[in-house]
VODOLUM-757852 format. One line per field, with one value per atom (N, C-alpha, C, O): residue number from 1; residue in three letters; atom name; x, y, z. Coordinates in steps of 0.001 Angstrom, whole numbers. Layout:
<pts>
num [NUM/...];
residu [Ala/...];
atome [CA/...];
xx [X/...];
yy [Y/...];
zz [Z/...];
</pts>
This chain:
<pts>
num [1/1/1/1/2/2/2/2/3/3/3/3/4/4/4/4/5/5/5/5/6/6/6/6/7/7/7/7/8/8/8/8/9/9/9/9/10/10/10/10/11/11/11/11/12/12/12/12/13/13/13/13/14/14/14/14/15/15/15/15/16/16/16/16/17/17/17/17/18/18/18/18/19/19/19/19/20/20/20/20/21/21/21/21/22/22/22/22/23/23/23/23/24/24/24/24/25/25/25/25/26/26/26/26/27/27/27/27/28/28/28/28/29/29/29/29/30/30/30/30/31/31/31/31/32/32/32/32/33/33/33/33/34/34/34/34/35/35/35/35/36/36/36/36/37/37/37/37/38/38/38/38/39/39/39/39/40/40/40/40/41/41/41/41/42/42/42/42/43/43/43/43/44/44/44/44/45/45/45/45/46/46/46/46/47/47/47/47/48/48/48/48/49/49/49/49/50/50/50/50/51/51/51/51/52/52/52/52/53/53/53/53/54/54/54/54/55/55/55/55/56/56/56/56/57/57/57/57/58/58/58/58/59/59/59/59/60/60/60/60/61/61/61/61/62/62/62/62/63/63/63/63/64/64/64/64/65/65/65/65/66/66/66/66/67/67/67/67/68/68/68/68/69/69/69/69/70/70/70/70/71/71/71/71/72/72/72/72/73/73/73/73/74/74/74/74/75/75/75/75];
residu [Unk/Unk/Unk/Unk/Unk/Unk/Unk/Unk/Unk/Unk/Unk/Unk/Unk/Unk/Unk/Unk/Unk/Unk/Unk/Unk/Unk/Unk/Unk/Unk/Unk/Unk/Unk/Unk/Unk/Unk/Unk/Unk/Unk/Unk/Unk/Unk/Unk/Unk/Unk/Unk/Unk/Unk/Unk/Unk/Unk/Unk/Unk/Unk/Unk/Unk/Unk/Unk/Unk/Unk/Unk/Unk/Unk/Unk/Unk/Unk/Unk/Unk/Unk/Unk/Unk/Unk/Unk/Unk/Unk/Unk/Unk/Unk/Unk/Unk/Unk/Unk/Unk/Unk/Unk/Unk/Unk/Unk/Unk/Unk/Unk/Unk/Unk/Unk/Unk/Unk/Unk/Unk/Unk/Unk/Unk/Unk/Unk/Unk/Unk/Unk/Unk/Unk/Unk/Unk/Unk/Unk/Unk/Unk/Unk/Unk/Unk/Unk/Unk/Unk/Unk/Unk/Unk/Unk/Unk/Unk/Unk/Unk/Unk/Unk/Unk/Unk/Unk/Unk/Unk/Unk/Unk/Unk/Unk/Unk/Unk/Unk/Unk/Unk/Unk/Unk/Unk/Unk/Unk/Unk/Unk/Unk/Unk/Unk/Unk/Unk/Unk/Unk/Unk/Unk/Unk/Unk/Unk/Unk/Unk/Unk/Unk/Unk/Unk/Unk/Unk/Unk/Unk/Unk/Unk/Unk/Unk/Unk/Unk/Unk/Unk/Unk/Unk/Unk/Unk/Unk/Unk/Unk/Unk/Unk/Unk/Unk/Unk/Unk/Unk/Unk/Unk/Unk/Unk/Unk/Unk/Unk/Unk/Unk/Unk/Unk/Unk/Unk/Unk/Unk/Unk/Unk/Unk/Unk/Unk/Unk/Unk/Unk/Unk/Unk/Unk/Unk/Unk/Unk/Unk/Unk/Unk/Unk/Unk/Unk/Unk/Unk/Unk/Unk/Unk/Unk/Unk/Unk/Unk/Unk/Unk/Unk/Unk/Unk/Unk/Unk/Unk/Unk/Unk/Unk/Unk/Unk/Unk/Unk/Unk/Unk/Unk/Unk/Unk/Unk/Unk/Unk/Unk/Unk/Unk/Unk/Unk/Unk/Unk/Unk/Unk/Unk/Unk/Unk/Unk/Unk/Unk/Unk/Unk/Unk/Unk/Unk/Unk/Unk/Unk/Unk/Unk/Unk/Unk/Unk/Unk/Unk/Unk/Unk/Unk/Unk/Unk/Unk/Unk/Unk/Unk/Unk/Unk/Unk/Unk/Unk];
atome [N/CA/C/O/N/CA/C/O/N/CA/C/O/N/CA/C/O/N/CA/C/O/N/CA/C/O/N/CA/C/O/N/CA/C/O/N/CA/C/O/N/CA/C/O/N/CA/C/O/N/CA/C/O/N/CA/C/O/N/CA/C/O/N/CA/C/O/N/CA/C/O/N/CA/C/O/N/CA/C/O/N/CA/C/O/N/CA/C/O/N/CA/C/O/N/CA/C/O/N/CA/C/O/N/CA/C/O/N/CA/C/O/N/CA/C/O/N/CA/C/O/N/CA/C/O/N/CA/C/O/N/CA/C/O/N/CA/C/O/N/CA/C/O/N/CA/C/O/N/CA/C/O/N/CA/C/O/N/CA/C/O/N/CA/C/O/N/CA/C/O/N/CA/C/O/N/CA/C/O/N/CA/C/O/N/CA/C/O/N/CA/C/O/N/CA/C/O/N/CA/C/O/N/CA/C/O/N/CA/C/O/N/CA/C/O/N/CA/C/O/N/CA/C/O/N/CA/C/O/N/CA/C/O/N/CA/C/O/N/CA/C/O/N/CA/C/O/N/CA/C/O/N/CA/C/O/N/CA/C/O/N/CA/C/O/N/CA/C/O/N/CA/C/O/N/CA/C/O/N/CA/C/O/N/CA/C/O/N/CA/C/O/N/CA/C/O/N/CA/C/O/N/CA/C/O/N/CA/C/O/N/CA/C/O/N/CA/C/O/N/CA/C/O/N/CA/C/O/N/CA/C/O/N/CA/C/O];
xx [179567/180686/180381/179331/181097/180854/181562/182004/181675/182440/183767/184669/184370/185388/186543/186203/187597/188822/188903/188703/189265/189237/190373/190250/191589/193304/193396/192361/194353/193871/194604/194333/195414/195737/194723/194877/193418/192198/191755/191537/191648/190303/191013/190464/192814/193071/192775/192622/192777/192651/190842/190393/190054/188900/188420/187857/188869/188717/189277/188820/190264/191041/189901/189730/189301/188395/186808/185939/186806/185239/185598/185063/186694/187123/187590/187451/188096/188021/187086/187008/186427/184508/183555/182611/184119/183441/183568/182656/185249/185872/185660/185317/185803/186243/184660/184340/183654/182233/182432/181606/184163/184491/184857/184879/185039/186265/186992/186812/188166/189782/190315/189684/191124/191703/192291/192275/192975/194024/195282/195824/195523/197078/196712/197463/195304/196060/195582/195518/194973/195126/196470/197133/196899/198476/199165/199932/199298/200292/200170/200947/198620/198525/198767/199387/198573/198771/200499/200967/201295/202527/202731/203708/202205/202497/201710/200996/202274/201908/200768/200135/200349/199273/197794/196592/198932/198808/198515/197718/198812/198504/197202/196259/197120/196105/194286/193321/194875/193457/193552/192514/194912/194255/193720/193385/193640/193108/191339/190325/191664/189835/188948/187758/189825/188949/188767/187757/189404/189236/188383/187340/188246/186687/185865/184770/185899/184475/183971/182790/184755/185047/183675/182738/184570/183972/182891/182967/182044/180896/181096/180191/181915/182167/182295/183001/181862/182666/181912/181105/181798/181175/182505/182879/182990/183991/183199/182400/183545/183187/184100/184832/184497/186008/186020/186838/184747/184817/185086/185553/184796/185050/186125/186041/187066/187902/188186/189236/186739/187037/185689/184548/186187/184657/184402/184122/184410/184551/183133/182861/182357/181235/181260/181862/180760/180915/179202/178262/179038/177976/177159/177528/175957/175360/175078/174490/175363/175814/177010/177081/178354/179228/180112/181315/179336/179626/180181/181260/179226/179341/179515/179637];
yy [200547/199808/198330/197965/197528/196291/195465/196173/193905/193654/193390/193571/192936/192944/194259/195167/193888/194499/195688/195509/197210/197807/198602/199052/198456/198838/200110/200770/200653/202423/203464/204648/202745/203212/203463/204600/202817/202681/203975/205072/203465/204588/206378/207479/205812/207139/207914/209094/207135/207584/207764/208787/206978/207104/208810/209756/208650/210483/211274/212417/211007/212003/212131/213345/211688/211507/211998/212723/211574/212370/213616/214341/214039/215759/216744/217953/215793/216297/217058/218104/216102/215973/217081/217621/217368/218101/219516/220333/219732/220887/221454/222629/220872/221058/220776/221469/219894/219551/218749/218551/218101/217278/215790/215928/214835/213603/213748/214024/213368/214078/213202/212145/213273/211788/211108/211151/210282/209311/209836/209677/210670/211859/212423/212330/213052/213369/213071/213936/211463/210939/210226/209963/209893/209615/210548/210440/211627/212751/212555/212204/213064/213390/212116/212121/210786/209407/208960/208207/209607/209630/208378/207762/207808/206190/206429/207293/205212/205719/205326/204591/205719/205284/204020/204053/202939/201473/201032/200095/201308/201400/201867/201119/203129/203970/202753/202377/202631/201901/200514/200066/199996/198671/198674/197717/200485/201019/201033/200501/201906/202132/200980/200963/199726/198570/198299/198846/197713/197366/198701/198413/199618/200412/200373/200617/200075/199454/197919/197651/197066/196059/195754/195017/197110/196839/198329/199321/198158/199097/200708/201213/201074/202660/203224/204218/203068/203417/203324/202414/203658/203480/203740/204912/203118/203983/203665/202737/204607/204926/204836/205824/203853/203842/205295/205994/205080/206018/207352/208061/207960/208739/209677/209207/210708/211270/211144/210839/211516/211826/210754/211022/209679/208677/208170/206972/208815/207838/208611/209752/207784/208180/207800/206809/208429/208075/207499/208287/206371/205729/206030/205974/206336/206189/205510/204432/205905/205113/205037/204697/205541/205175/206561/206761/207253/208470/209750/210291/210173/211655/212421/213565];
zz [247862/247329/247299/247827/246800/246112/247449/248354/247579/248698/247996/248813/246480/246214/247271/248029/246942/247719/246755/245554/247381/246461/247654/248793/246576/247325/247968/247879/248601/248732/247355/247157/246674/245617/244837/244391/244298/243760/244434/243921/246102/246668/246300/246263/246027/245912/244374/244058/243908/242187/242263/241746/242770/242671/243339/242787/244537/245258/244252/244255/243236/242572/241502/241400/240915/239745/240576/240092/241448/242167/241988/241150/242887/243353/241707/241516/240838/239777/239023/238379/239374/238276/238898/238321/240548/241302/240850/240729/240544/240439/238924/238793/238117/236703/236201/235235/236692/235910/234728/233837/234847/233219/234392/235616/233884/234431/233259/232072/234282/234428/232995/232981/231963/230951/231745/232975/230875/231289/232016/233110/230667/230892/232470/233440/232449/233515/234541/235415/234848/236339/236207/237210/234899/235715/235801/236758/235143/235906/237988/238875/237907/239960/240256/241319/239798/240453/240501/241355/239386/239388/238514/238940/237511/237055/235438/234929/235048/233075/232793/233550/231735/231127/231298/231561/230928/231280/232722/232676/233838/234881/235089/235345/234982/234610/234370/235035/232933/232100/233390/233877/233786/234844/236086/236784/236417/237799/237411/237864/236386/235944/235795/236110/235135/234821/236559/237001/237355/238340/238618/238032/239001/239440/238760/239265/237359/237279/237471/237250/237826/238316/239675/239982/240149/241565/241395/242119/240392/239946/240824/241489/240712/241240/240253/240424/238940/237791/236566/236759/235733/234151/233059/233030/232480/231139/229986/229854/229124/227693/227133/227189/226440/225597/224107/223509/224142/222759/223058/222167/224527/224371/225167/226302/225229/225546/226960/227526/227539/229289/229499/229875/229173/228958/230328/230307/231781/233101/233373/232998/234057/234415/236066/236479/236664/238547/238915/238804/239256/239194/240986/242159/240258/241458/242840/242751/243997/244932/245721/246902/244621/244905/245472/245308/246033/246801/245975/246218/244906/243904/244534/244096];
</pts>
């Protein structure tokens, strides 16, 4: 991890998107880390920027389930 602050709301959406990726072999959309996170959309895209922020993270805007889990950052 990076030394930036990374909230436990983050570390919680971040475990939700590891354990996802673990389970399913896809990362999870938008729809539905805010469904399990409980909060809309928009929230959502300002959680992901901040993890890749703090390099736990890769997004692909182009594509659907575009989150990539970066090496290092505990796959």
């Amino acid at each position: 991890m990076s030394n930036l602050m990374v909230t436990k709301k983050q570390l919680r959406l971040f475990d939700y998107i590891k354990s996802y990726h673990k389970k399913e072999r896809i990362p999870p959309t938008v729809r539905e880390i805010a469904k399990h996170m409980g909060c809309v959309h928009s929230n959502v895209h300002r959680m992901l920027r901040l993890l890749e922020r703090d390099h736990l993270i890769k997004i692909h805007p182009a594509k659907p389930r575009g989150i990539e889990i970066l090496n290092g950052s505990g796959k």
